[in-house]
C-alpha positions as CSV (number, residue, x, y, z in Angstrom):
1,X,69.6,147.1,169.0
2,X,71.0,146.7,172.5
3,X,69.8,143.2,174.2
4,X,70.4,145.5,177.5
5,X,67.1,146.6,177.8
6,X,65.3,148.2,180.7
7,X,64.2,146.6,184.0
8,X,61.5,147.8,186.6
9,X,63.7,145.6,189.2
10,X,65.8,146.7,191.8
11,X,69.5,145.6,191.5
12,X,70.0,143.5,195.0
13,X,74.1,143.5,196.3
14,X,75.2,140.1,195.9
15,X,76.7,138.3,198.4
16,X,78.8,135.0,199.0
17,X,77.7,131.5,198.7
18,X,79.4,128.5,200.5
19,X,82.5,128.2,197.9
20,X,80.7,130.3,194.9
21,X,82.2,133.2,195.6
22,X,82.0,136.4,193.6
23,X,82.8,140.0,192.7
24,X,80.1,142.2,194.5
25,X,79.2,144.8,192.3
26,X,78.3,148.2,192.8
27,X,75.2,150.0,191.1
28,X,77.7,151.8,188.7
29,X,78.7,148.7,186.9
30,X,75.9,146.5,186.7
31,X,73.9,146.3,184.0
32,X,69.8,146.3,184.0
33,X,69.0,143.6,182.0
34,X,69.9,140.9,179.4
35,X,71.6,137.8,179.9
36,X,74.3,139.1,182.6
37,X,72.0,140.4,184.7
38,X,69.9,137.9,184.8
39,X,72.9,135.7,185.4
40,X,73.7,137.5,188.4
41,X,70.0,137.7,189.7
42,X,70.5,133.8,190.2
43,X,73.8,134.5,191.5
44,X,72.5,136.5,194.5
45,X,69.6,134.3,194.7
46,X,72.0,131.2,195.8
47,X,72.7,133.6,199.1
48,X,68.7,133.8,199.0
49,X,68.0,129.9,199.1
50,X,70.5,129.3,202.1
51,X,70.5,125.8,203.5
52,X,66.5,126.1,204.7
53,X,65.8,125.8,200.9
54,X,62.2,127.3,201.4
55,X,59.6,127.6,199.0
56,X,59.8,131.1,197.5
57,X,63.7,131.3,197.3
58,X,63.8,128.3,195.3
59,X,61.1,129.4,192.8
60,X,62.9,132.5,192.1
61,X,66.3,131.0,191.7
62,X,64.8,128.6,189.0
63,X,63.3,131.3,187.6
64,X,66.8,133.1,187.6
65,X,68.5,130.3,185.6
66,X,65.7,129.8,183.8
67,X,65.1,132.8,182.3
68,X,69.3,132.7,181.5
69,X,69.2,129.6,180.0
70,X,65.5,130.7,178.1
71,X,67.8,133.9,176.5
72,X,70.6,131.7,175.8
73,X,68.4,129.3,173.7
74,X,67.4,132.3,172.0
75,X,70.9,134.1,170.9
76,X,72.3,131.0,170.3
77,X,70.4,130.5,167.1
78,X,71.4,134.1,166.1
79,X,75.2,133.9,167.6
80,X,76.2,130.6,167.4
81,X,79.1,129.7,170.0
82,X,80.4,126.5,171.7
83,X,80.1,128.5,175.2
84,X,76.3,128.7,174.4
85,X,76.8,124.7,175.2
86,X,78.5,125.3,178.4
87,X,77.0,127.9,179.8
88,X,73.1,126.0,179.9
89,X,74.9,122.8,180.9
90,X,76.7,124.2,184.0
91,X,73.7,125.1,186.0
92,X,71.5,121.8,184.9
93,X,72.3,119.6,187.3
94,X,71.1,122.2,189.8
95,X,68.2,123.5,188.3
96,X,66.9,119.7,187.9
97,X,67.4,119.4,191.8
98,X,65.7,122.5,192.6
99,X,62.8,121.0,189.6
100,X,62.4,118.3,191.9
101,X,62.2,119.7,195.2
102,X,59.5,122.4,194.4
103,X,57.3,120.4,192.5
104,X,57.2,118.6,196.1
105,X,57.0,121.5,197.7
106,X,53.8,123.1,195.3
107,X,52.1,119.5,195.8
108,X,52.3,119.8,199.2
109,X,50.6,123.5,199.0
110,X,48.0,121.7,196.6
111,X,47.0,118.7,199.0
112,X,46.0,121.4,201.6
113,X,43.6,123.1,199.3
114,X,42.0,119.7,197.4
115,X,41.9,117.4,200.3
116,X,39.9,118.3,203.3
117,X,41.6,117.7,206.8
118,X,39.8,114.7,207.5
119,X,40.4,113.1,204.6
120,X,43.0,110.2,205.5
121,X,44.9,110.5,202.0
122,X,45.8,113.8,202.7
123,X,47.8,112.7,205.9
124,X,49.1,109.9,204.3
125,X,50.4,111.7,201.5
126,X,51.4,114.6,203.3
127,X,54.0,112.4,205.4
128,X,55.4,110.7,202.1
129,X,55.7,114.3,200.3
130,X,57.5,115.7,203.9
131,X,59.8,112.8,203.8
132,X,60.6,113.3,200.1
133,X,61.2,117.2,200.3
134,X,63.9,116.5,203.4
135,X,65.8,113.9,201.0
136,X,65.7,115.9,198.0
137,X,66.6,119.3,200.3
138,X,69.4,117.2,200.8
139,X,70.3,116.3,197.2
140,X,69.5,120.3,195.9
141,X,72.7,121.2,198.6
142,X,75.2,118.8,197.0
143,X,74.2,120.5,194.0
144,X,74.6,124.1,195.6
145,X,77.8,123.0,196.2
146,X,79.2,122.0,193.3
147,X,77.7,125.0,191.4
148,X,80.5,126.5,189.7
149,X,78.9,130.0,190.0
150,X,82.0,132.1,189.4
151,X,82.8,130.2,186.0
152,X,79.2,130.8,185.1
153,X,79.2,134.7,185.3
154,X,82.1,134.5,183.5
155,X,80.5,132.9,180.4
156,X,77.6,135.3,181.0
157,X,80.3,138.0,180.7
158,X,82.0,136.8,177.4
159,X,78.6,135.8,175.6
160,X,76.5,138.8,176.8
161,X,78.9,141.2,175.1
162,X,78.8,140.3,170.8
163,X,75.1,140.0,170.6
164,X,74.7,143.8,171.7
165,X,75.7,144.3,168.5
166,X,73.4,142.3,166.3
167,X,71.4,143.9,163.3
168,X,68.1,145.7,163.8
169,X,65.3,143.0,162.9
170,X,67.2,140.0,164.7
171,X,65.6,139.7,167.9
172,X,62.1,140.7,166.5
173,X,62.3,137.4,164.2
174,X,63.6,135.5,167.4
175,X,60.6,136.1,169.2
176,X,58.4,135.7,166.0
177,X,59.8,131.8,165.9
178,X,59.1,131.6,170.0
179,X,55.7,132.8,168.8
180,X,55.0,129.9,166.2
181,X,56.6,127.7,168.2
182,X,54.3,128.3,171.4
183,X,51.1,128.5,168.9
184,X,51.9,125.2,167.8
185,X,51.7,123.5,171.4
186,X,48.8,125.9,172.2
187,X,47.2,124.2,169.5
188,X,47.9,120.8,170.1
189,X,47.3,121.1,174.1
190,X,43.8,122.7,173.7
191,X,43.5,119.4,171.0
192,X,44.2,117.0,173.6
193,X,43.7,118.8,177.0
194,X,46.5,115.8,177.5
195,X,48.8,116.8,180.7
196,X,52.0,116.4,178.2
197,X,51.0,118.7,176.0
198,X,49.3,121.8,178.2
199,X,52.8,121.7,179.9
200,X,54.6,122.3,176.6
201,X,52.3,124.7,176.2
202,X,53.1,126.5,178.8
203,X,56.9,125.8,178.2
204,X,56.1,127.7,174.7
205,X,54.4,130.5,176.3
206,X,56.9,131.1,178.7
207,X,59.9,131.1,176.3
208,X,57.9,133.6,173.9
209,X,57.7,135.7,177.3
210,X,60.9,136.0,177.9
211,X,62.0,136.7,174.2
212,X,60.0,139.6,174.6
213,X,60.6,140.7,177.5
214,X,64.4,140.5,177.0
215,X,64.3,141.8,173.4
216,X,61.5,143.6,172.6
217,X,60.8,146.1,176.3
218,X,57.8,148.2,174.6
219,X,56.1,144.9,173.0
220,X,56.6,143.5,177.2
221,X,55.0,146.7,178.6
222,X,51.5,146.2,176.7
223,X,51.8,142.5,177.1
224,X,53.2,141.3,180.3
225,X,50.3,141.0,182.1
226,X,48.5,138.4,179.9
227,X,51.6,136.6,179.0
228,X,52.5,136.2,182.8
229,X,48.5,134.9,183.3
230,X,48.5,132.7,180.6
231,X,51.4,131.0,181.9
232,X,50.3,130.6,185.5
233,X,47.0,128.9,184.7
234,X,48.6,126.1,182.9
235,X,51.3,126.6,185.8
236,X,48.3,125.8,188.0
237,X,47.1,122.8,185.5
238,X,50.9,121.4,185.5
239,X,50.9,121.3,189.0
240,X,47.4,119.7,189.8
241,X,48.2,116.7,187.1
242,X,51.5,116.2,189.0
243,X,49.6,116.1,192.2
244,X,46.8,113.5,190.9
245,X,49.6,111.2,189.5
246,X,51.3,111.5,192.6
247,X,48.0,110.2,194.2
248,X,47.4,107.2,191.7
249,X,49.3,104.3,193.1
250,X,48.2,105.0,197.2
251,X,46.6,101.8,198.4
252,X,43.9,103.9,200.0
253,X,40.2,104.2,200.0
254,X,38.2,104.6,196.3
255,X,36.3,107.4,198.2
256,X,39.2,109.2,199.6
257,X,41.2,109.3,196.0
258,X,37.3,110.2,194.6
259,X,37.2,113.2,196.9
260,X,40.4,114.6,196.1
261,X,40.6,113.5,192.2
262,X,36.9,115.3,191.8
263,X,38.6,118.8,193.2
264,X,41.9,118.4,191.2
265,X,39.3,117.6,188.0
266,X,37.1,120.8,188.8
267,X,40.2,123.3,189.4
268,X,42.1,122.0,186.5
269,X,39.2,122.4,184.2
270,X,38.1,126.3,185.7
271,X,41.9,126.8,184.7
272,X,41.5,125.6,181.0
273,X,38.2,127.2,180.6
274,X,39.6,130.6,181.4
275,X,42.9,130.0,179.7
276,X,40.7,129.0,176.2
277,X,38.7,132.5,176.7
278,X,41.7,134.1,176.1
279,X,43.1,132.2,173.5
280,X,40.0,130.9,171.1
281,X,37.9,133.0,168.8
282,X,37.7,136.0,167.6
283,X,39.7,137.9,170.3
284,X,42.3,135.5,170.7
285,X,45.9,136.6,172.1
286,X,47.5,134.8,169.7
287,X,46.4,136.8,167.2
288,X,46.5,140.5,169.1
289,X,50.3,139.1,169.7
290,X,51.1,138.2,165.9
291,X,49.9,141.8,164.7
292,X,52.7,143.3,167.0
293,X,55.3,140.8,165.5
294,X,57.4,141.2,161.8
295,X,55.2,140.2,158.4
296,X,55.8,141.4,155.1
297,X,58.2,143.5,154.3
298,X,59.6,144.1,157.7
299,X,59.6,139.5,158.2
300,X,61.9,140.2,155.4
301,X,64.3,142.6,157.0
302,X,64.3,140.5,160.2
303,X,65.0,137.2,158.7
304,X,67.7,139.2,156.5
305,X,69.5,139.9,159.6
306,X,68.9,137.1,161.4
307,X,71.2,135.7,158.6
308,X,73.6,138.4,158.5
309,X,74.1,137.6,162.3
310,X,74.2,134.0,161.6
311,X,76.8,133.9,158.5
312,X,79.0,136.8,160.5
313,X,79.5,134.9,163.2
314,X,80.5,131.5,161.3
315,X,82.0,133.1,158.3
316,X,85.7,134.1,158.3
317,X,84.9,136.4,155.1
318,X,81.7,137.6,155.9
319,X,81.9,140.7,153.5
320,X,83.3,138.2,150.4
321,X,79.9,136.5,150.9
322,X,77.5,139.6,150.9
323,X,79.7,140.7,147.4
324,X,78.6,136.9,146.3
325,X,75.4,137.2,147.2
326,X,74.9,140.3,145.0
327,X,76.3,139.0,142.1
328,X,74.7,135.9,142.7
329,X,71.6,138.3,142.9
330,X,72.5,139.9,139.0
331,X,73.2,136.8,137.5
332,X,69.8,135.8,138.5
333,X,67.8,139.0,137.4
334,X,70.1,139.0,134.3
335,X,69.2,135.0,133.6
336,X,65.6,135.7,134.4
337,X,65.5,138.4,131.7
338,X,67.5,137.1,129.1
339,X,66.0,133.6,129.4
340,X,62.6,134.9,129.8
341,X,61.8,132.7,133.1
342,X,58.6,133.4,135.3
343,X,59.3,135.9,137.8
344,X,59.7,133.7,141.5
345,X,60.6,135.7,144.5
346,X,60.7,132.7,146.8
347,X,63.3,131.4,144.9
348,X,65.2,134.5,144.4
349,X,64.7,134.7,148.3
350,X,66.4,130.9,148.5
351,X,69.4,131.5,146.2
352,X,70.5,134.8,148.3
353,X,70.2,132.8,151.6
354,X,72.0,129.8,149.8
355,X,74.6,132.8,148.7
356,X,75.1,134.2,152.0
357,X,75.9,130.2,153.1
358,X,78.6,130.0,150.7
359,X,81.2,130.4,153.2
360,X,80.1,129.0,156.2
361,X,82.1,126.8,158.0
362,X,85.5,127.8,156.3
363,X,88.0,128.5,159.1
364,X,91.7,128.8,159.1
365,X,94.3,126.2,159.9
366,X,91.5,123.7,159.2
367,X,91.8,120.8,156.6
368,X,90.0,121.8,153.5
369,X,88.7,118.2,152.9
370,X,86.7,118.8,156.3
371,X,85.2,121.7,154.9
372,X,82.1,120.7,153.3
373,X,81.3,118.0,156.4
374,X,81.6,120.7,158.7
375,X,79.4,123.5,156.5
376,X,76.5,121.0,156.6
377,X,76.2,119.9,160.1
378,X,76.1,124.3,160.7
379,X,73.6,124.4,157.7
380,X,71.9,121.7,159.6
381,X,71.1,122.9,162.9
382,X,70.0,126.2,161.2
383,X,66.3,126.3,161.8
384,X,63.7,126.2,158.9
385,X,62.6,130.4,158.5
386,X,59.1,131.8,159.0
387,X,57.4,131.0,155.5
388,X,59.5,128.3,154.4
389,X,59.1,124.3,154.4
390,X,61.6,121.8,155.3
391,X,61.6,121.1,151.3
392,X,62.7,124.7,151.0
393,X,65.8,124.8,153.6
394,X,66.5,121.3,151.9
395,X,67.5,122.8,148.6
396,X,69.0,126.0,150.2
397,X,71.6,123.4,151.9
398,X,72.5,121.2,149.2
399,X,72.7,124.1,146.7
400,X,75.3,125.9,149.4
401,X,77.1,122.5,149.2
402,X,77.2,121.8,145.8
403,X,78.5,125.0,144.9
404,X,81.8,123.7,146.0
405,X,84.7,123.1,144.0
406,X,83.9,119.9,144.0
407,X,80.4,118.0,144.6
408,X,80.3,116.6,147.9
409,X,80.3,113.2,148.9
410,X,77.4,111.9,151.4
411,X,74.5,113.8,150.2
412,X,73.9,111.7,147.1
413,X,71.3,109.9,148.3
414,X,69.5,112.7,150.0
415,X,69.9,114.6,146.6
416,X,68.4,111.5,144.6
417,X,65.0,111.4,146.8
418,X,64.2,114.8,146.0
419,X,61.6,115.7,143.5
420,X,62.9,116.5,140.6
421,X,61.9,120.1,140.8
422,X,64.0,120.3,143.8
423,X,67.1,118.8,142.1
424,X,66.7,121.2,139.1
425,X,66.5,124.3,141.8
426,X,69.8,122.4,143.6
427,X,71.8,122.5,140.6
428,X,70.8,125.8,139.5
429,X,71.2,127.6,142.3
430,X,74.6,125.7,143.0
431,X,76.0,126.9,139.4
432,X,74.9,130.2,139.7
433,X,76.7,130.5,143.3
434,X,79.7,128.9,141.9
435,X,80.1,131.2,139.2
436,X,79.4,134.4,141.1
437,X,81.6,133.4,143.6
438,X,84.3,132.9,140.8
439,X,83.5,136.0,139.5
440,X,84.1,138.1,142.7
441,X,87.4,136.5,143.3
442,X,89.0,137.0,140.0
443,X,87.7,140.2,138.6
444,X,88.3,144.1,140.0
445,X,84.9,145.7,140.1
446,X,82.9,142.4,140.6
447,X,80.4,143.4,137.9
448,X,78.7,141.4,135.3
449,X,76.6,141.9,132.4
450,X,74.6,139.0,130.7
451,X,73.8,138.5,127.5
452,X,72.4,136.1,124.8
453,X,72.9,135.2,120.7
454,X,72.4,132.6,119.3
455,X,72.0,130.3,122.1
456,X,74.7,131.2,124.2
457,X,75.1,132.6,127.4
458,X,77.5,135.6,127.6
459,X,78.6,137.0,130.4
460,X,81.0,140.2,129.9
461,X,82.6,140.5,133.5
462,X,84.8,144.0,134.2
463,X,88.3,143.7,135.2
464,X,88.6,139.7,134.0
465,X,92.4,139.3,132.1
466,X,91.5,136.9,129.5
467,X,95.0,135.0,129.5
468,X,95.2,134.8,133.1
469,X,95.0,132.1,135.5
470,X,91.4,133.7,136.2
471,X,89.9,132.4,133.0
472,X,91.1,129.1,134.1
473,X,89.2,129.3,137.2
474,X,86.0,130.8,135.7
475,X,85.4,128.2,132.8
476,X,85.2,125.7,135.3
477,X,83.4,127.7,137.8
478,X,80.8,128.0,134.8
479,X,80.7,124.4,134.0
480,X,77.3,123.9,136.7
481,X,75.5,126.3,135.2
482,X,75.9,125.4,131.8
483,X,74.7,121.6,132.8
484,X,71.9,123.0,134.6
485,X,70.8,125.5,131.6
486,X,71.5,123.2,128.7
487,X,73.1,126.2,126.6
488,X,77.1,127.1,127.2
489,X,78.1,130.2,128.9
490,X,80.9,132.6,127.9
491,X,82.9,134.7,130.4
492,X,84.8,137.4,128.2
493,X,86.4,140.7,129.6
494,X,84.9,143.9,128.4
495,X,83.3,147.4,130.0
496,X,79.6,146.6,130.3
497,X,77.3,147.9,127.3
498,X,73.4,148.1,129.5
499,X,73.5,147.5,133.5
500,X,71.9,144.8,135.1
501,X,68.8,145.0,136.9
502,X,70.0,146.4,141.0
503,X,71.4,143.7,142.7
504,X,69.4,143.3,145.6
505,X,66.0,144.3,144.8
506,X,63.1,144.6,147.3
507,X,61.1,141.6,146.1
508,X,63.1,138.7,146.0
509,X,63.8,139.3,149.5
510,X,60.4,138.3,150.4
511,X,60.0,135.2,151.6
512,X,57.4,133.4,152.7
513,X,55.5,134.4,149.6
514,X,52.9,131.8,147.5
515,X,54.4,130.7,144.1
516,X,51.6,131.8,142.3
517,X,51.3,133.8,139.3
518,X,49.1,136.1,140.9
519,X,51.8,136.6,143.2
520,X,54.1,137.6,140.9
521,X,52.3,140.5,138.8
């Protein structure tokens, strides 16, 4: 799926800006949408703002870089890259100026509908918010000026072009976690009604907008127009809170702050009234939105490639993993046969992801010592999925670590405050990853067969010499699992007598899924 997606806007010609000069381009080369068009949407609106600075050009320049930096935050946790870093960081110092300067300039639009003429606030804080606008007109130039603009596009350029090529399912589980993450503040702002918490609520809203509208075009045609309302009545409710704090310390009057708090009070709460009919009850958007997102089956294929993304982007041997991950995958359905364990998808769904981890963070001309150190600040920052608990991503990292060659070292503590459950998953999951990874290194076909008699696990692997250096390498490869299952394990060459169950089955793909035995039938 292309991140290119349709726009309804006309491309505008850029032009030059003081020293931010760029490449015009013509209609034949640029693109519609995405990250670099939005990049150079801003571009073009720095000719816009000019020195004036007026009201409307600087909304839609913030909106510009916004929107940018919004999409970045977004691929980001699908592509990870240092530029990602750069490229919201350049444009801060001059979206925080602009931030400034139209708050004053909205406030001042505000005071001349709340406050009658003849109210004396209103002149008095009129001349303060006039004085303020020219000094921090001033202070948005400087940071005009020292825009870097051209080395800007340029990132937009590099990091607009690898996520084109994402799996299908990624950008529909990106905007399923702006979702949650936008219900949550929509549920503690309507809690509250607090000023701090509407505004991330709309900050939610409006970064689940532009997932969508970036990533998923026909979800934005049937939902733009609510999305957009949403966000400008707690735009509206931002702006009236800023205004009435802005009016708190004035030594004037009781009565004249009376007057005007009244009308801020009986605007802001007409705002929150309509914005909870649309949200609350039975009809609720929320809930007309999360219909049109990924559950089930298809959460499953969008987390899935969400990973794949994820792992291809960090992992050097990105295809070694996936062949881990299936054996990882047989070893499980073969254990879970043999050792008659209750079927658990969630935690067949929690071994996979910890298989697809195995490599992350290994990179050439690196120090292998720094290997694991560097794995777990990636696993880290990797956020918790759709269905999962921060228990759950827990185990996933310390059984990606401890399938190692060695244990690590810094995690012991961590590991020793778990529940014991949790350890007993850690371990197994680690030895099972250990061994398949073993497996796929040193044997041809990368195929296993499990077995039991008499207590002991055999596993009859194809293509495995016996009197190799292999063996070596597999019996202590092994040596996890057998801790974690109390009963040895034996690794002998032979053709396979039965097949394993498939290796990546439907089911333990779900995730998400309650560990019930209902569940499970």
């Amino acid at each position: 799926m292309s991140i290119l997606l349709e726009s309804t806007e006309k491309a505008v010609e850029p032009q030059n800006h003081n020293n931010n000069r760029v490449a015009k381009r013509t209609p034949s080369n640029r693109r519609t949408a995405g990250l670099l068009h939005w990049a150079q949407c801003a571009i073009e609106e720095l000719d816009h703002v000019g020195c004036d600075l007026e009201a409307d050009p600087v909304h839609d320049l913030r909106v510009a870089i916004r929107r940018c930096r919004s999409i970045a935050e977004g691929l980001r946790s699908i592509y990870p890259s240092k530029q990602w870093k750069h490229f919201r960081a350049l444009p801060k110092p001059l979206f925080a100026a602009l931030g400034t300067l139209r708050d004053t300039q909205v406030m001042r639009e505000w005071l001349a509908t709340v406050a009658d003429a003849s109210n004396p606030l209103r002149t008095e804080l009129d001349e303060i918010l006039l004085s303020n606008e020219v000094e921090q007109k001033r202070m948005a130039l400087f940071a005009l000026n020292d825009f870097n603009a051209k080395r800007w596009l340029r990132l937009a350029e590099e990091l607009d072009g690898e996520p084109r090529r994402a799996p299908l399912g990624s950008f529909e589980y990106i905007a399923l976690e702006r979702w949650l993450q936008a219900k949550r503040s929509h549920e503690i702002g309507t809690r509250t009604h607090n000023d701090i918490d509407l505004h991330q609520a709309r900050i939610g809203i409006k970064r689940f907008r532009y997932s969508v509208e970036n990533f998923l075009p026909q979800l934005h045609k049937l939902w733009s127009r609510e999305l957009k309302r949403l966000q400008d009545l707690l735009g509206d409710v931002h702006d009236l809170d800023v205004l009435r704090n802005q009016i708190a310390p004035l030594p004037e009057s009781r009565n004249a702050k009376n007057a005007i708090n009244a009308r801020i009070s009986a605007e802001r709460e007409k705002r929150i009234a309509e914005y909870e009919s649309l949200t609350i009850g039975p009809d609720s958007l929320w809930d007309k939105w999360r219909e049109g997102l990924p559950s089930g089956r298809d959460l499953t294929v969008a987390f899935n490639a969400k990973v794949r993304l994820w792992c291809r982007t960090l992992d050097p041997h990105p295809q070694q993993a996936r062949r881990v991950a299936q054996m990882s995958g047989r070893l499980w359905n073969g254990l879970q046969r043999k050792l008659g364990w209750t079927s658990d998808r969630h935690a067949a769904a929690l071994l996979r992801t910890a298989s697809m981890f195995c490599n992350v963070g290994a990179a050439k001309n690196k120090k292998k010592k720094n290997r694991v150190g560097r794995q777990n600040s990636l696993l880290s920052k990797f956020s918790v999925p759709v269905g999962w608990s921060q228990r759950d991503m827990s185990v996933v990292r310390l059984a990606t670590l401890f399938a190692q060659s060695q244990l690590p070292i810094g995690v012991d503590e961590e590991f020793s405050q778990m529940p014991p459950s949790d350890q007993q998953k850690v371990i197994r999951f680690a030895g099972i990853v250990r061994l398949a990874r073993a497996l796929v290194e040193d044997t041809q076909t990368a195929t296993a067969t499990i077995g039991k008699n008499e207590g002991i696990i055999s596993v009859v692997a194809q293509g495995l010499d016996p009197l190799g250096p292999a063996a070596l390498h597999l019996a202590a490869a092994r040596h996890l699992l057998e801790v974690s299952l109390q009963r040895p394990i034996l690794v002998s060459s032979a053709p396979s007598a039965d097949a394993l169950p498939p290796a990546t089955p439907a089911h333990p793909w779900r995730i998400g899924q309650p560990r019930t035995a209902a569940s499970t039938r």
